[in-house]
LUMSEDO-768190 format. One record per residue: residue number from 1; chain; x, y, z of N, C-alpha, C in turn. Coordinates in Angstrom, 2 decimals. Layout:
N
NUM_A_X_Y_Z_X_Y_Z_X_Y_Z
...
! end
This chain:
98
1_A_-2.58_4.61_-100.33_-2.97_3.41_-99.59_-3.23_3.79_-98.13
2_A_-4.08_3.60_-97.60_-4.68_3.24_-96.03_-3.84_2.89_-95.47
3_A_-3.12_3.94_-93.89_-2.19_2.79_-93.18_-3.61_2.35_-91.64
4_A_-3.30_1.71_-91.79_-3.78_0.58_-90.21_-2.79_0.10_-89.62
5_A_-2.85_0.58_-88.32_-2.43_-0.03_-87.04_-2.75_-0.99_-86.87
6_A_-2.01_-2.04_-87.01_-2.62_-3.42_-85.70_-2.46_-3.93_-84.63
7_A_-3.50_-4.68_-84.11_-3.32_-4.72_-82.42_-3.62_-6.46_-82.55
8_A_-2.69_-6.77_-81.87_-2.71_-8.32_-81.27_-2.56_-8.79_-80.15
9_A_-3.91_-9.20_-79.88_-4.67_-9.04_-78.56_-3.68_-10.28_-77.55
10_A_-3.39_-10.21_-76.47_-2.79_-11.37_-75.41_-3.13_-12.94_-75.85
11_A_-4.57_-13.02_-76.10_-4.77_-14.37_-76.58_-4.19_-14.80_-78.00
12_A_-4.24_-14.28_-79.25_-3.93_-14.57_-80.34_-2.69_-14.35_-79.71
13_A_-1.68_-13.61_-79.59_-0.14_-14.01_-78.88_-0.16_-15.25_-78.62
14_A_-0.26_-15.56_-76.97_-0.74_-17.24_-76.93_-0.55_-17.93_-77.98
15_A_-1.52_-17.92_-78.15_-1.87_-18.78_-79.61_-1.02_-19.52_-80.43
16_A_-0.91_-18.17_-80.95_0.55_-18.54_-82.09_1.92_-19.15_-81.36
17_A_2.16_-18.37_-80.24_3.55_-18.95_-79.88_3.07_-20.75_-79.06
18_A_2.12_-21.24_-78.71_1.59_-22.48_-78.77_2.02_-23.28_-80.35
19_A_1.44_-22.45_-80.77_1.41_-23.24_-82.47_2.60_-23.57_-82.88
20_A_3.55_-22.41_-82.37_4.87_-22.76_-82.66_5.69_-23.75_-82.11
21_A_5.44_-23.37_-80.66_6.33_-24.63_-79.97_5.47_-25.92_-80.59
22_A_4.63_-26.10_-80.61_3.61_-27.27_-81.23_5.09_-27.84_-82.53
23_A_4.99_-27.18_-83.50_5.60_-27.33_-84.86_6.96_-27.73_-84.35
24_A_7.58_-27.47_-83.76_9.03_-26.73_-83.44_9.39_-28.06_-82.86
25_A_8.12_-28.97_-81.39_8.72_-30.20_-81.38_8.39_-31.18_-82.39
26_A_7.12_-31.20_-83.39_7.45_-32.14_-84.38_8.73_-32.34_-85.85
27_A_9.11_-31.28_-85.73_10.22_-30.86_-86.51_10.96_-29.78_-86.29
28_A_12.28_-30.09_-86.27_13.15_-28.23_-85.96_13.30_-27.55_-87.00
29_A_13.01_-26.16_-86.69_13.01_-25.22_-88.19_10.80_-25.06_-88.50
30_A_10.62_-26.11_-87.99_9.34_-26.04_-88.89_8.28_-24.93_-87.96
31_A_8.59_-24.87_-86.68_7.93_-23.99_-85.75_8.09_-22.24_-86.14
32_A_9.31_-22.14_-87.35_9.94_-20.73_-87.21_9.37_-20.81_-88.50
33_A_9.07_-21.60_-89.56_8.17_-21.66_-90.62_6.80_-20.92_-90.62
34_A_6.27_-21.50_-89.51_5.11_-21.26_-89.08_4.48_-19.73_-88.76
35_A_5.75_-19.43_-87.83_5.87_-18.01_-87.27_6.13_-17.08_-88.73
36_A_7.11_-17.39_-89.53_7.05_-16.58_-90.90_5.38_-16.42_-91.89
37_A_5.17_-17.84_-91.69_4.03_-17.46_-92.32_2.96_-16.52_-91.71
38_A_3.06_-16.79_-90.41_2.13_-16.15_-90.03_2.01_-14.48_-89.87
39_A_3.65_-14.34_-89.44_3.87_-12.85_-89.87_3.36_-12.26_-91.10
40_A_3.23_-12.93_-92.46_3.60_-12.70_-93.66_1.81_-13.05_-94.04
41_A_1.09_-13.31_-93.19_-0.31_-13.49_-93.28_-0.93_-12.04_-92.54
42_A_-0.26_-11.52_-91.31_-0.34_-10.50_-90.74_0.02_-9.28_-91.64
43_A_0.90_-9.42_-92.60_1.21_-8.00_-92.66_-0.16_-7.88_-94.28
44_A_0.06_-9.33_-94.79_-1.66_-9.15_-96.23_-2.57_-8.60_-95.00
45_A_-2.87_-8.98_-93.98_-4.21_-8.49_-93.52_-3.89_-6.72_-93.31
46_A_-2.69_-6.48_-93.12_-2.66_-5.18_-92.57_-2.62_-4.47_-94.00
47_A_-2.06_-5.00_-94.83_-2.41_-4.32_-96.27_-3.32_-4.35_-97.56
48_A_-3.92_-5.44_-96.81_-5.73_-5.69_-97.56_-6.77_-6.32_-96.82
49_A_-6.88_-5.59_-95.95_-8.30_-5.99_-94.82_-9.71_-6.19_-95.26
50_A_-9.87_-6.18_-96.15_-11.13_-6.29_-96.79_-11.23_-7.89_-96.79
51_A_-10.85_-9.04_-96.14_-11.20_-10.33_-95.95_-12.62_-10.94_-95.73
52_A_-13.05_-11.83_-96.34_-14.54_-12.43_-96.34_-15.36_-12.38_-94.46
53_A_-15.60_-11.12_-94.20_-16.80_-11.62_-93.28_-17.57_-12.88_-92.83
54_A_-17.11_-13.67_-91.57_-17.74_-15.01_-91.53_-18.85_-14.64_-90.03
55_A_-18.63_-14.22_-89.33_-19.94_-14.35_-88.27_-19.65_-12.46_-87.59
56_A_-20.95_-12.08_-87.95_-21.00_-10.51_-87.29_-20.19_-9.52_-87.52
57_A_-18.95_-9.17_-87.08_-17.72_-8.20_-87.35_-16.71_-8.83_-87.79
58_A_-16.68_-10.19_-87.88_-15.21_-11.12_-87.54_-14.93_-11.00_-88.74
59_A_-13.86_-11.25_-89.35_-13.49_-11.47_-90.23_-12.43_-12.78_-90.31
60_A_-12.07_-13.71_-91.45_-11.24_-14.98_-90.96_-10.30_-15.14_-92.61
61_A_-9.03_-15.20_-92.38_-7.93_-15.38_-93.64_-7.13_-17.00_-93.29
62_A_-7.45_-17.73_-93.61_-5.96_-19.12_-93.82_-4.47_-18.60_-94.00
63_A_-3.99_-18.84_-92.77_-2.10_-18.85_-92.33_-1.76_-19.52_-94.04
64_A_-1.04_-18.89_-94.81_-0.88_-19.94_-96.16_0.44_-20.54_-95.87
65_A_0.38_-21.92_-96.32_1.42_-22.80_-96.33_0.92_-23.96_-94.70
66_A_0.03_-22.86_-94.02_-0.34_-23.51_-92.90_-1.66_-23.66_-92.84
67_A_-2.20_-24.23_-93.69_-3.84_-23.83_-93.85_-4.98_-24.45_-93.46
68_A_-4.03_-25.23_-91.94_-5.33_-25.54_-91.15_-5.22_-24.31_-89.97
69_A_-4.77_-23.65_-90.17_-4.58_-22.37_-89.52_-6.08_-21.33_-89.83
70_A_-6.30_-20.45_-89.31_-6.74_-19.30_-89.62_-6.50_-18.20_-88.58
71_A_-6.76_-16.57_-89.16_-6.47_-15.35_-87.92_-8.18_-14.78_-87.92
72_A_-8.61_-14.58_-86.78_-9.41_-14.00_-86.94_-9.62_-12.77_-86.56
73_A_-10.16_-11.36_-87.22_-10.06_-10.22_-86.88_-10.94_-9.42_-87.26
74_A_-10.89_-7.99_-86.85_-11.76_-6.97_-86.84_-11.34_-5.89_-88.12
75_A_-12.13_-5.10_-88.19_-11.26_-3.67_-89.25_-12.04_-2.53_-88.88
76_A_-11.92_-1.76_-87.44_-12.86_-0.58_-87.01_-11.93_0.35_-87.31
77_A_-12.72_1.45_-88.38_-11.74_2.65_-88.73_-10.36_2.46_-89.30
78_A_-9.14_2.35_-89.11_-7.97_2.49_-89.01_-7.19_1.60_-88.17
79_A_-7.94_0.55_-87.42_-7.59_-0.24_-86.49_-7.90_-1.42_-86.71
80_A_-6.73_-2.50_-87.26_-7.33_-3.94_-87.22_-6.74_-4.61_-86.10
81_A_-7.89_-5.09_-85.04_-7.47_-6.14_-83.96_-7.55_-7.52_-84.25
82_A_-6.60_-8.30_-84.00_-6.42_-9.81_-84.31_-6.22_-10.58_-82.77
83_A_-8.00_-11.21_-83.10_-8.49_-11.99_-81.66_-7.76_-13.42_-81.28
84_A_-7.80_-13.93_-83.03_-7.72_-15.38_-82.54_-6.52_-15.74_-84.05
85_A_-5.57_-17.08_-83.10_-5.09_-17.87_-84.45_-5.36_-19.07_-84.09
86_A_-6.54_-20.11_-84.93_-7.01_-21.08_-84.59_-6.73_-21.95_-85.56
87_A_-6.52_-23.18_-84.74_-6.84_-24.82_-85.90_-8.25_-24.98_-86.35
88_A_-8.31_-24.82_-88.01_-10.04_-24.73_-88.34_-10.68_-26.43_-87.72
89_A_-10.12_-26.97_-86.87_-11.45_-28.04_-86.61_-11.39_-27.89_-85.39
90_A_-10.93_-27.22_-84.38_-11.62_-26.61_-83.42_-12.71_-26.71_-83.43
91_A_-13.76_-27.00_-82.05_-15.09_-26.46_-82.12_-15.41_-24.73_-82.38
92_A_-16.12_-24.84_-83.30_-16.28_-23.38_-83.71_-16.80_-22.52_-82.48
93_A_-16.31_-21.45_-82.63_-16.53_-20.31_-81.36_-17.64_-19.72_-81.49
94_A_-18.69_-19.56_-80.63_-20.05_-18.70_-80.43_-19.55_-17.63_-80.64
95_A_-18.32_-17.00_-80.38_-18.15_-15.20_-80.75_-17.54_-15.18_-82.04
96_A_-16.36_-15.84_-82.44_-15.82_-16.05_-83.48_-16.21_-16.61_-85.17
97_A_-17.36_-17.65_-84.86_-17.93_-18.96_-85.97_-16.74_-19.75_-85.98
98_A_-17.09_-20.53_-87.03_-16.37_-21.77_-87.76_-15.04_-21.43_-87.82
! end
């Protein structure tokens, strides 16, 4: 099996820990839910990166259990970088898509 490094860029940080406190005040416990899944969405991407291509290099997987979630990321060589963790009704991103 392929190992890959991953890199999680300052903004997707952000992001997620937003998402969390987000969860965390509508329910306690449910913010650290969130964070599990998302770890546990991070480590499928780091062990099957081959995810559906949606605009140019990007690639985009659904947080599961959280699946208005998505991560969006790269796979150059040996290196997957993870740009974004977005709410899919966001206005879609000119660099990112839908």
């Amino acid at each position: 099996m392929r190992a890959y490094a991953l890199v999680v860029r300052d903004e997707a940080q952000e992001e997620a820990e937003a998402i969390k406190l987000w969860y965390e005040g509508q329910s306690p416990g449910l913010g650290e839910r969130f964070t599990n899944a998302l770890e546990r969405t991070l480590r499928q991407i780091r062990d099957t990166p081959s995810f559906q291509v949606r605009k140019g290099i990007y690639r985009h997987v659904l947080v599961r259990g959280f699946s208005r979630y998505r991560v969006v990321y790269t796979v150059d060589d040996d290196v997957i970088t993870i740009y974004q963790v977005r709410h899919t009704s966001r206005k879609p991103s000119s660099r990112f898509g839908p």
